[in-house]
Rosetta silent file (secondary structure, phi, psi, omega in degrees, C-alpha in Angstrom):
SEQUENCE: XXXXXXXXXXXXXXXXXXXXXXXXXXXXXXXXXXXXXXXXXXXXXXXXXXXXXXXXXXXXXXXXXXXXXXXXXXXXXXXXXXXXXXXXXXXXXXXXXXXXXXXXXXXXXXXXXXXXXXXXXXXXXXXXXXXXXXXXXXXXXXXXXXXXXXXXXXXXXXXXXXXXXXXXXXXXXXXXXXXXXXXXXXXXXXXXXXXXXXXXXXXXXXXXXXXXXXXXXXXXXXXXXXXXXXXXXXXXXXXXXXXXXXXXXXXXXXXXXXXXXXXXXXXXXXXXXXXXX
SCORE:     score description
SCORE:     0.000 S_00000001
   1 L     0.000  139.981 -173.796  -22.479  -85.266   48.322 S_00000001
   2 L  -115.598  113.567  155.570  -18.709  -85.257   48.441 S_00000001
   3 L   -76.328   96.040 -170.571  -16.587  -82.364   47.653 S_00000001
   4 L   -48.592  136.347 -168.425  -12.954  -82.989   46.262 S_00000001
   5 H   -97.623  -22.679  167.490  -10.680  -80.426   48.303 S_00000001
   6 H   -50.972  -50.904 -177.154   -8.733  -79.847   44.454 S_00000001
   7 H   -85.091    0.223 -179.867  -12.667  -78.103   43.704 S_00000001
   8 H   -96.053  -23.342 -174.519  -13.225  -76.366   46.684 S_00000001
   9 H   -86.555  -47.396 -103.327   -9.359  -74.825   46.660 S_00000001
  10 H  -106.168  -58.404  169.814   -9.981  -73.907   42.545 S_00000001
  11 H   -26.178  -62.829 -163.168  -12.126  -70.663   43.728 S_00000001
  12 H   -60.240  -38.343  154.973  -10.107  -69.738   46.100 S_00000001
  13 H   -72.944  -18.190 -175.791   -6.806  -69.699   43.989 S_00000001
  14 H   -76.751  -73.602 -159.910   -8.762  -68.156   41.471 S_00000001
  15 H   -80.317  -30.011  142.632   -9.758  -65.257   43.476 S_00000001
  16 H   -27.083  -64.087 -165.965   -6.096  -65.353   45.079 S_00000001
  17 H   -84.599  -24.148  172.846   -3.977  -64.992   41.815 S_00000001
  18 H   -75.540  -41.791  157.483   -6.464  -62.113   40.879 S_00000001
  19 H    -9.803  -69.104  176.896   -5.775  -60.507   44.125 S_00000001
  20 H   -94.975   -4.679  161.732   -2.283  -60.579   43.349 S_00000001
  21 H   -72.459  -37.332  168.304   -2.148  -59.749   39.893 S_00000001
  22 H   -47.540  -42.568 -175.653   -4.026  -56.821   40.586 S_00000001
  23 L   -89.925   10.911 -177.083   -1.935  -55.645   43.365 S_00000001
  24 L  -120.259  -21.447 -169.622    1.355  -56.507   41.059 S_00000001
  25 E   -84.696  132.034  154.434    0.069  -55.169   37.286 S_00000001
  26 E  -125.830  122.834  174.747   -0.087  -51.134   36.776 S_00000001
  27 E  -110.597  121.535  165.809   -0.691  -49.693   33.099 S_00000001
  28 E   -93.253  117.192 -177.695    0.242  -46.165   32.670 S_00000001
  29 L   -62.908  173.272 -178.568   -0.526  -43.781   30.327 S_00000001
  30 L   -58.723  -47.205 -136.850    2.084  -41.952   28.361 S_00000001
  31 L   -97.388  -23.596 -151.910    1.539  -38.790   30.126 S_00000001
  32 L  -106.390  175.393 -159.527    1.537  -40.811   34.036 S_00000001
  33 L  -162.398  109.120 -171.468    4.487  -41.756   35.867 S_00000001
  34 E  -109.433  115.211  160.369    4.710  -44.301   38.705 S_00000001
  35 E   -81.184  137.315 -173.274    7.089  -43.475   42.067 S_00000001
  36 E  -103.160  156.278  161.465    7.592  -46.627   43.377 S_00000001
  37 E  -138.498  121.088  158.324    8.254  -47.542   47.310 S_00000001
  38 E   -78.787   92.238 -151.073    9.702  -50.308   48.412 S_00000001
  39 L    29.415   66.527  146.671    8.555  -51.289   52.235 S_00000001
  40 L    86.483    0.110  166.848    8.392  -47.508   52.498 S_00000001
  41 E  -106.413  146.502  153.718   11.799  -46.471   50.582 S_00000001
  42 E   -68.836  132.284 -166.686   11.714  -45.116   47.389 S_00000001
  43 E  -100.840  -64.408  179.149   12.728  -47.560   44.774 S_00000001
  44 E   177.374 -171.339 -169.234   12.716  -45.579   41.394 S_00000001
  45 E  -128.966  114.737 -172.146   10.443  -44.231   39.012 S_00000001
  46 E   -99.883  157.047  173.477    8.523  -46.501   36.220 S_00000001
  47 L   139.084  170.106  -15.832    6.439  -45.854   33.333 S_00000001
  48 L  -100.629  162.274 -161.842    5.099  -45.536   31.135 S_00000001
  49 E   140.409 -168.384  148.225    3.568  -48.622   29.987 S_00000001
  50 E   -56.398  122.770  137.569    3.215  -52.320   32.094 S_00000001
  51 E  -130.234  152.987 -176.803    4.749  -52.150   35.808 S_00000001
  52 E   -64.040   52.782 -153.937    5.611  -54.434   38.001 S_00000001
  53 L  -102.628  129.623  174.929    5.163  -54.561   41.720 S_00000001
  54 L   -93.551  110.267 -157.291    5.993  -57.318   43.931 S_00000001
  55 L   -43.450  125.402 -167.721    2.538  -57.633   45.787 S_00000001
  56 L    56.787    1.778  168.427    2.448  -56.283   49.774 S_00000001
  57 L   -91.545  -65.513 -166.869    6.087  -55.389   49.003 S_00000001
  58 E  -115.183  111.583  172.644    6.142  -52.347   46.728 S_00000001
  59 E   -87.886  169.148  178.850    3.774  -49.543   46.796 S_00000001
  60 E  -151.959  153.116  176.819    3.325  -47.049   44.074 S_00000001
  61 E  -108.846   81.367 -120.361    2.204  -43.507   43.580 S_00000001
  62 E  -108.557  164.648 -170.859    1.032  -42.445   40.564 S_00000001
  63 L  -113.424   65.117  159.887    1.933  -38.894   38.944 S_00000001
  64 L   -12.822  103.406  172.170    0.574  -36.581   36.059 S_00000001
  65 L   -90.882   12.930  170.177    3.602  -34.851   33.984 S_00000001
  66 L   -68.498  123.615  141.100    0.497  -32.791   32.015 S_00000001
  67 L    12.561   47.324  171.925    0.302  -29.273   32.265 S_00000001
  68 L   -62.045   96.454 -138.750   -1.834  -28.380   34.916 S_00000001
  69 L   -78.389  106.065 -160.445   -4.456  -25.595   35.242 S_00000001
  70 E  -131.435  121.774  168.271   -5.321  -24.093   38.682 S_00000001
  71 L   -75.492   97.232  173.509   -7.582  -21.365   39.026 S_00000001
  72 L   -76.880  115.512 -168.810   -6.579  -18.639   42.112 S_00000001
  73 L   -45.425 -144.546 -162.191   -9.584  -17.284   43.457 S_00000001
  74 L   -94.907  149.558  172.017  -10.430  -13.453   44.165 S_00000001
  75 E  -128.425  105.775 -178.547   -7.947  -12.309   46.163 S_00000001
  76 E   -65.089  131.037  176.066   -7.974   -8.921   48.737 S_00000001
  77 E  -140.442  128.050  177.802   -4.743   -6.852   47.678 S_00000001
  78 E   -92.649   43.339 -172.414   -3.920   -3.628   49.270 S_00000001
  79 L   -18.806  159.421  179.526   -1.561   -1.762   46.476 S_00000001
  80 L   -79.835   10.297  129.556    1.231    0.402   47.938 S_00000001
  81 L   -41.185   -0.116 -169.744   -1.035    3.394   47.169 S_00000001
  82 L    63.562    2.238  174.167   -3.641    2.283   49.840 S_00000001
  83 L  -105.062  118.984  178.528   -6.286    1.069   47.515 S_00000001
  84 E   -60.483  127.118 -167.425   -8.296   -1.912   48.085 S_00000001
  85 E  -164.583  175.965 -148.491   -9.033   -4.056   44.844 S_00000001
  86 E  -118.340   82.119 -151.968   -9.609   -7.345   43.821 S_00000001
  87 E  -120.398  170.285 -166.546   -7.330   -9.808   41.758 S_00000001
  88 L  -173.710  135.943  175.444   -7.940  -13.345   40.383 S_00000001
  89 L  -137.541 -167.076  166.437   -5.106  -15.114   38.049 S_00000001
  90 L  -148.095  107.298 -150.166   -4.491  -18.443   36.580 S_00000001
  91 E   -81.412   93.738  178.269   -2.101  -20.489   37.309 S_00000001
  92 E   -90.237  115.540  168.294    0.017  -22.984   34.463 S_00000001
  93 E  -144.566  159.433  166.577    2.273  -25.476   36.047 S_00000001
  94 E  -143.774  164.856 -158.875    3.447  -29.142   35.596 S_00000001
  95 E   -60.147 -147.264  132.611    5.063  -31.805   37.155 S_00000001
  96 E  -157.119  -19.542 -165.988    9.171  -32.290   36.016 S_00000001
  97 L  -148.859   93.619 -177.167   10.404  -34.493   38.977 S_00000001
  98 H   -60.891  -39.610  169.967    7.952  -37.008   39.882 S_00000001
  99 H   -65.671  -29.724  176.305   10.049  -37.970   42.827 S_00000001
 100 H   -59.317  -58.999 -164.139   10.592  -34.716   44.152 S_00000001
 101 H   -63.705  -12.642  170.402    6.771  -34.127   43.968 S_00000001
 102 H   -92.129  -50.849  177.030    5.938  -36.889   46.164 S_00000001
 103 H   -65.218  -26.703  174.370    8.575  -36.637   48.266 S_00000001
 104 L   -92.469  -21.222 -177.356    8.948  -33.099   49.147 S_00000001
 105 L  -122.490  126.509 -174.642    5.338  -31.921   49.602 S_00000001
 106 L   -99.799    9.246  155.986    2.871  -33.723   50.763 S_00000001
 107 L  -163.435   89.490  178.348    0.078  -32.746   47.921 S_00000001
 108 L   -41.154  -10.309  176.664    1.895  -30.731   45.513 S_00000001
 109 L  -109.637  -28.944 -177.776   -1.594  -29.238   43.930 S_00000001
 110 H   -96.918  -27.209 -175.576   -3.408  -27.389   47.052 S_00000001
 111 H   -59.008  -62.041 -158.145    0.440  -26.440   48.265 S_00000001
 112 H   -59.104  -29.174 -156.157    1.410  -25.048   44.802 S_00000001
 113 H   -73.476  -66.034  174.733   -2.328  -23.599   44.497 S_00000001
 114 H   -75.789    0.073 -176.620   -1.938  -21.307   48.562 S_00000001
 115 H   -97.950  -75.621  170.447    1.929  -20.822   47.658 S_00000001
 116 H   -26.622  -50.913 -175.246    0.108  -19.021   44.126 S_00000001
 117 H   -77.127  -64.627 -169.938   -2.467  -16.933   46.351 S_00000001
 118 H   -56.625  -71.110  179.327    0.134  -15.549   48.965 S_00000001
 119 H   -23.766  -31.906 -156.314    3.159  -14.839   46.303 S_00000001
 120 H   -89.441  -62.580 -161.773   -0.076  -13.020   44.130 S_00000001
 121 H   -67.546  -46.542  162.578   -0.996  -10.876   47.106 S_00000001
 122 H   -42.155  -36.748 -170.021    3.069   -9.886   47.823 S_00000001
 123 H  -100.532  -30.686 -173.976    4.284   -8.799   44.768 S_00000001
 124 H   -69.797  -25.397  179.148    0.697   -6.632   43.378 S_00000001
 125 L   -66.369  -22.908  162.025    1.001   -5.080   47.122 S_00000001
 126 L   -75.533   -0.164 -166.355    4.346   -3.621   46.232 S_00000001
 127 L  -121.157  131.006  157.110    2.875   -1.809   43.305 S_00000001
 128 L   -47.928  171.479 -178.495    0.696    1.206   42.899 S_00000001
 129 H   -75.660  -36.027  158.828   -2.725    0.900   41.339 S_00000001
 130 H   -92.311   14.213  139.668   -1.969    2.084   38.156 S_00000001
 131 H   -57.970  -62.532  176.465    0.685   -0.121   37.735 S_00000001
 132 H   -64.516  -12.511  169.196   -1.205   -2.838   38.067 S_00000001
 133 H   -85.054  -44.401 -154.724   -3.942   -1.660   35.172 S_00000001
 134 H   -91.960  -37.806 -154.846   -0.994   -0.336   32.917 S_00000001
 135 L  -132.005   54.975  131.130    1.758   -3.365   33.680 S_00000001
 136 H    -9.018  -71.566 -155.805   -0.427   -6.412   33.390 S_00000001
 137 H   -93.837  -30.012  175.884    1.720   -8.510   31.940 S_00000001
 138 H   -72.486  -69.875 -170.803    5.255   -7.596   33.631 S_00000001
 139 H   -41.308  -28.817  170.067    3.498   -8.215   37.231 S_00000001
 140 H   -72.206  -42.950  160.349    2.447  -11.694   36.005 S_00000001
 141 H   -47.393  -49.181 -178.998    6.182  -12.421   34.677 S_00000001
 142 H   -54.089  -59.116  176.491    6.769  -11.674   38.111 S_00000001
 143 H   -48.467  -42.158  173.121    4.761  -13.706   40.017 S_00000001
 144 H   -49.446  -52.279 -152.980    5.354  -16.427   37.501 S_00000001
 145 H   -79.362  -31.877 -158.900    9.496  -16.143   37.913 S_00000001
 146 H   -65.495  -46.831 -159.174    8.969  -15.603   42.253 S_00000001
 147 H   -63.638  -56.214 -179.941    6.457  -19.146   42.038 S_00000001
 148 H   -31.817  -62.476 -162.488    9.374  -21.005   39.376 S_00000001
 149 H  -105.269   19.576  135.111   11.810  -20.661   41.981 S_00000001
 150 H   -97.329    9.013  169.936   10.305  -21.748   44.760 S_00000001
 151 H   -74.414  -34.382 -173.992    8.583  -24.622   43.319 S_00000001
 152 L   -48.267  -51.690  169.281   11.725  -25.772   42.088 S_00000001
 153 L   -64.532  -19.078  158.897   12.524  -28.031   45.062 S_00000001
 154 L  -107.668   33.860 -172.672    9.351  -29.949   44.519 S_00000001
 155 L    76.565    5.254 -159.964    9.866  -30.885   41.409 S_00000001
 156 E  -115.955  135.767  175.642    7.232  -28.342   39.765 S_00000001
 157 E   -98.368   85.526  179.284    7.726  -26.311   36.796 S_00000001
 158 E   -67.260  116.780 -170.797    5.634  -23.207   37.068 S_00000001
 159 E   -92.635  -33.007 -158.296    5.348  -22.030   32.786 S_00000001
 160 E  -167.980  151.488 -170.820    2.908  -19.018   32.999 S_00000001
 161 L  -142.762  129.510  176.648    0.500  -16.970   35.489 S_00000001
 162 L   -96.466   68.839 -179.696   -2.334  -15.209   33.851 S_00000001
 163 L   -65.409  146.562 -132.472   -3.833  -12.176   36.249 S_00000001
 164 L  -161.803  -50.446 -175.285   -7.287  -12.201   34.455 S_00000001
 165 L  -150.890  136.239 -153.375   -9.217   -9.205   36.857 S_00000001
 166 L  -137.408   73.675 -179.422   -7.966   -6.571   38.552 S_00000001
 167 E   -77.531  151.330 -170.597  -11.793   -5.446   40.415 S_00000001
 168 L   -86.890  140.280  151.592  -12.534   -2.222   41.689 S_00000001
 169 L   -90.977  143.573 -175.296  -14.879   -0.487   44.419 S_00000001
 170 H   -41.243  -62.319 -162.207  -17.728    1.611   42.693 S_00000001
 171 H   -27.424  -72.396 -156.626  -15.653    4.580   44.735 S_00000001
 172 H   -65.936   -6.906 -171.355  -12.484    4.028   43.143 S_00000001
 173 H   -87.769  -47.635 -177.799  -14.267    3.156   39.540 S_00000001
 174 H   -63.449  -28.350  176.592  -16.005    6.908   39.933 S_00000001
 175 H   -64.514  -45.228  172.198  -12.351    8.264   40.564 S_00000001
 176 H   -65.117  -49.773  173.278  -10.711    6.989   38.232 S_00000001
 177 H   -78.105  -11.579  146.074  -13.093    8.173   35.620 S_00000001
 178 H   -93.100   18.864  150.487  -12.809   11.679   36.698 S_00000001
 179 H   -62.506  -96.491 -173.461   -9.224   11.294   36.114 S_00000001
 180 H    -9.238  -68.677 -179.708   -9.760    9.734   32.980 S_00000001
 181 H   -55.903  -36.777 -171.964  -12.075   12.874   32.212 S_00000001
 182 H   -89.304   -5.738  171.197  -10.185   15.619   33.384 S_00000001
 183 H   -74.019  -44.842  174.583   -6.461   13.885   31.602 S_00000001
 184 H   -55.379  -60.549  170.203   -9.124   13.940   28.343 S_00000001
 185 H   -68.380   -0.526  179.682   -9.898   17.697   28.852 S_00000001
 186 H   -94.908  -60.880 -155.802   -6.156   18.666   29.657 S_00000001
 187 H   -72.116  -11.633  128.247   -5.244   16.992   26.624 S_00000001
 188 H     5.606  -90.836  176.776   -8.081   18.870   24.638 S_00000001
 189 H   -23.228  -76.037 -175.192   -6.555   22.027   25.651 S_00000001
 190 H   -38.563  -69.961 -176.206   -3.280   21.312   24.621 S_00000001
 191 H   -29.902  -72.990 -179.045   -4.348   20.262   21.477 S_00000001
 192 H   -32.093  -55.438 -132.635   -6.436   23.521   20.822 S_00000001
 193 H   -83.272  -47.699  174.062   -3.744   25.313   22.388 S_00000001
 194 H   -39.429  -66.715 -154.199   -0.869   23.519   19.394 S_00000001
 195 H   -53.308  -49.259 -173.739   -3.587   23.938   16.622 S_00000001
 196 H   -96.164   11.865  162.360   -3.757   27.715   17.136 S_00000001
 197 H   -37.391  -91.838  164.114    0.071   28.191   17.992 S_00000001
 198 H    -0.561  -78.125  175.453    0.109   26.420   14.601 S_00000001
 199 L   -78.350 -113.314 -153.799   -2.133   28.880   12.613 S_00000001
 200 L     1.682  -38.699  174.018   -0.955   31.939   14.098 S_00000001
 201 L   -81.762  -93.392 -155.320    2.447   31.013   12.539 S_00000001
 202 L   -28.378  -15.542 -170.215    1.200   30.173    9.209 S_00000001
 203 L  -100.721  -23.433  166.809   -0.937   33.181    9.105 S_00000001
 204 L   -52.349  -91.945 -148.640    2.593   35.138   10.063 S_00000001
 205 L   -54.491  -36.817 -162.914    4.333   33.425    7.207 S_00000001
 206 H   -71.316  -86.044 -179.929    0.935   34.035    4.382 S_00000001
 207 H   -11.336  -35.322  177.683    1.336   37.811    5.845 S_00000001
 208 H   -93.614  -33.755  151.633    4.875   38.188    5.508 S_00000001
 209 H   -53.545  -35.469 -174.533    4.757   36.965    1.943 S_00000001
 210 H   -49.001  -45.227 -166.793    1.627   38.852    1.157 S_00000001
 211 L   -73.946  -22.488 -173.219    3.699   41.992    2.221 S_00000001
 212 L   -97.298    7.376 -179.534    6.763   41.400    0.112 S_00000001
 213 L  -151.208  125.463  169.189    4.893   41.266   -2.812 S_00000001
 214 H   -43.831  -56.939 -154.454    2.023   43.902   -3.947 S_00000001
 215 H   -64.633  -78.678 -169.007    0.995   41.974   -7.094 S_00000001
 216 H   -42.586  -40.906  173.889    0.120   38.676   -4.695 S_00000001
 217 H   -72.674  -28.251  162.365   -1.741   41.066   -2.182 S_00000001
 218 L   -80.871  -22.826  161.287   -4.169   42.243   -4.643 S_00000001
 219 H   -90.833  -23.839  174.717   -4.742   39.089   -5.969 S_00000001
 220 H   -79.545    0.836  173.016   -6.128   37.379   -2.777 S_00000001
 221 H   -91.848  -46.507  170.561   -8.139   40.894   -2.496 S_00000001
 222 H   -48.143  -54.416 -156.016   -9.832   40.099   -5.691 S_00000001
 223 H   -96.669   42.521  131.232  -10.251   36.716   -4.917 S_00000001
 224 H   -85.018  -73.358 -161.808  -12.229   37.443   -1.187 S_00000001
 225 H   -52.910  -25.012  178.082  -13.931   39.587   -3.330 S_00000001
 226 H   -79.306  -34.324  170.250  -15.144   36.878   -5.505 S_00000001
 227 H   -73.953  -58.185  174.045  -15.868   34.801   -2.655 S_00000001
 228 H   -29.537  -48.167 -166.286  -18.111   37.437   -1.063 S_00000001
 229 H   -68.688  -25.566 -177.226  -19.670   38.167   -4.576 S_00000001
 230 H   -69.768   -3.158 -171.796  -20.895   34.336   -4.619 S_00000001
 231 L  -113.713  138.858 -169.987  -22.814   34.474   -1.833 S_00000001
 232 L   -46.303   47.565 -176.468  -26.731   36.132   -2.008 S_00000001
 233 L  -105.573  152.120 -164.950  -26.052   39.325    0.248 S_00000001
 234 L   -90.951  -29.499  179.621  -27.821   42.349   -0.298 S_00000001
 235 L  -115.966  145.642  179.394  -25.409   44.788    1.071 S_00000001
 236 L  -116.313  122.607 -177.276  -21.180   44.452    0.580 S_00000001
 237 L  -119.499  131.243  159.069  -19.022   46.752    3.154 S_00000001
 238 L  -139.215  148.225  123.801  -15.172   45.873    2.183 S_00000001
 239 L   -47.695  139.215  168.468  -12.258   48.197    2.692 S_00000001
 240 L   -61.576   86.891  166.387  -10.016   49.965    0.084 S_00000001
 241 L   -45.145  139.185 -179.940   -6.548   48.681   -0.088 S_00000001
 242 H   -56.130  -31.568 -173.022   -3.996   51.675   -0.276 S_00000001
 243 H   -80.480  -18.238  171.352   -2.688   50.143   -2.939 S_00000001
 244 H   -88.249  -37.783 -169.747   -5.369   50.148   -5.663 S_00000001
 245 H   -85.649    7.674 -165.311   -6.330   53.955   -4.468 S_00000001
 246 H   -60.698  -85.477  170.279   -2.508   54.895   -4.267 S_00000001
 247 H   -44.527  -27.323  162.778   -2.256   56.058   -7.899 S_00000001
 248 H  -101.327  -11.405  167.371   -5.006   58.181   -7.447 S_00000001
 249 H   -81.909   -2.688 -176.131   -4.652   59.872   -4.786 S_00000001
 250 H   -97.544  -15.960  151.114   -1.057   60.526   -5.911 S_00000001
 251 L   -47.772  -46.460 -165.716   -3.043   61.742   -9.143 S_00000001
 252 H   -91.117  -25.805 -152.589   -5.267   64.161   -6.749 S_00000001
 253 H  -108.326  -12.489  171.077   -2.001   65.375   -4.911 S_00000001
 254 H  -107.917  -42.261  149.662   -0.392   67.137   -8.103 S_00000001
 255 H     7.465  -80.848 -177.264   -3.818   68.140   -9.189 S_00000001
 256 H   -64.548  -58.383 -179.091   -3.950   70.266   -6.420 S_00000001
 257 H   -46.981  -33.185 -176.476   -0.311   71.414   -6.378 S_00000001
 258 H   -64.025  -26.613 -173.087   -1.008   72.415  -10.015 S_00000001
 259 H   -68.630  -75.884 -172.391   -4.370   74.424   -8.907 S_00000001
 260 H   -35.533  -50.036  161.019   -2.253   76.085   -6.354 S_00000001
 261 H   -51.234  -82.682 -170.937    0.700   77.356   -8.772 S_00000001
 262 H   -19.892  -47.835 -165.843   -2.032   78.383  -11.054 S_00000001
 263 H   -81.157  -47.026  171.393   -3.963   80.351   -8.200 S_00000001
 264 H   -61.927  -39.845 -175.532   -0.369   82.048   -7.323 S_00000001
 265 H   -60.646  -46.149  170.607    0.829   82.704  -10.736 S_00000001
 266 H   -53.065  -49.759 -176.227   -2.481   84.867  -11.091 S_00000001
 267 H   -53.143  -57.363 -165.852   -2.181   86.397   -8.381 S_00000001
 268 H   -64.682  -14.396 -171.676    1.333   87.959   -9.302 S_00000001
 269 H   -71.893  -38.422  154.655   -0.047   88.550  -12.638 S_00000001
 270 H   -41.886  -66.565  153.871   -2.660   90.831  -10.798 S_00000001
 271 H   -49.277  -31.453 -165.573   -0.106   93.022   -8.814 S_00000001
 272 L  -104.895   22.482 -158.189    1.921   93.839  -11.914 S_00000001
 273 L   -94.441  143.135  174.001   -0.954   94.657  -13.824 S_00000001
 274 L   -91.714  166.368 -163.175   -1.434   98.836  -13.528 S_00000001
 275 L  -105.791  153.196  158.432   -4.655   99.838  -11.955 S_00000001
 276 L   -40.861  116.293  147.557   -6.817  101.754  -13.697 S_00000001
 277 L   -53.795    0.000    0.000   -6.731  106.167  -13.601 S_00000001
């Protein structure tokens, strides 16, 4: 059987021309980015869409510009307070300079990722421990703003750092919460200490009105007396105010002076009387 060398080549070009279409075609997503190299220089940066490559000529790299989420594990951090604890963030950054990111680094996601753990362990190490519980959110601006501008030269835009757990040793967990308890019982105290500050004046001020006016003093003695009478007791002990027994004892005191005149007046009436022969 005789083979034509036109049908025996027709494979062969076939499987050629895919070869090179393959190695010349790129489709890119919106979000992708292709740095190109020409025999090892950088050529420019295409996308997104169809590109172009001239086949065994032009290499290409391709790039995410998404947002990109990197979780830094647990981390040992040594606060400037001496206490050993336990941090874990999360890390938002994305690409901005596709060329930069190839070219300056040579894998821009585990660099940015151990550049994230060491920055995270410098700046919480400069901070006491209850900084870091109370000022969450400032210490993460930091870390965020420290990462931004050294990132900057690779092309990466660090947006936001999350610290997510800030762990403990049982010790330090029991410590804290007799803090916690004994800051709860000082402020107790205080309180207590306000509230009867508090009444003590107001019972000055009811007292000093009470005093300027008789009428007003006699009526809250009636009305304790009214409270007392509602309730089932068999025996009542209350003190006399001076002021309801006032009038009578000022009643009883000319009483007597009158008894007294009386008892004198006799008497002289007795001396001038002539005695009996």
């Amino acid at each position: 059987m005789y083979f034509s060398p036109l049908y025996i080549s027709s494979p062969i070009i076939l499987i050629a021309a895919f070869v090179l279409v393959t190695a010349a075609v790129r489709i890119l997503r919106q979000y992708e980015r292709a740095v190109v190299f020409t025999l090892g220089r950088f050529s420019k940066v295409k996308g997104p869409g169809l590109v172009l490559l001239v086949p065994f000529v032009q290499r290409m790299e391709r790039v995410d510009l998404r947002i990109q989420v990197i979780e830094i594990p647990s981390q040992d951090v040594i606060s400037r307070d001496n206490v050993s604890i336990k941090v874990d963030a999360v890390l938002y950054f994305n690409v901005v300079s596709p060329e930069r990111a190839i070219i300056q680094v040579q894998n821009y996601m585990p660099a940015t990722q151990m550049l994230a753990q060491t920055t995270l362990r410098a700046v919480l190490g400069q901070h006491e421990l209850d900084e870091m519980l109370a000022e969450r959110k400032k210490l993460s601006t930091d870390v965020q703003s420290i990462l931004d501008s050294q990132t900057e030269n690779w092309g990466i835009k660090v947006s936001n750092v999350e610290i997510r757990t800030v762990e403990l040793t049982d010790n330090m967990v029991k410590a804290i919460a007799k803090q916690a308890e004994a800051e709860r019982d000082r402020r107790a105290k205080i309180i207590h200490a306000e509230a009867e500050l508090q009444a003590s004046q107001t019972l000055v001020n009811a007292a000093s009105i009470l005093s300027s006016i008789p009428a007003a003093m006699q009526l809250r003695y009636l009305q304790t007396l009214a409270e007392i009478g509602a309730e089932q007791n068999s025996t009542i002990i209350f003190p006399m105010p001076i002021d309801i027994i006032k009038p009578f004892l000022e009643l009883l005191d000319k009483v007597d002076k009158t008894s007294v005149i009386d008892v004198r007046l006799q008497g002289l009436s007795e001396q001038e009387l002539p005695l009996p022969h």
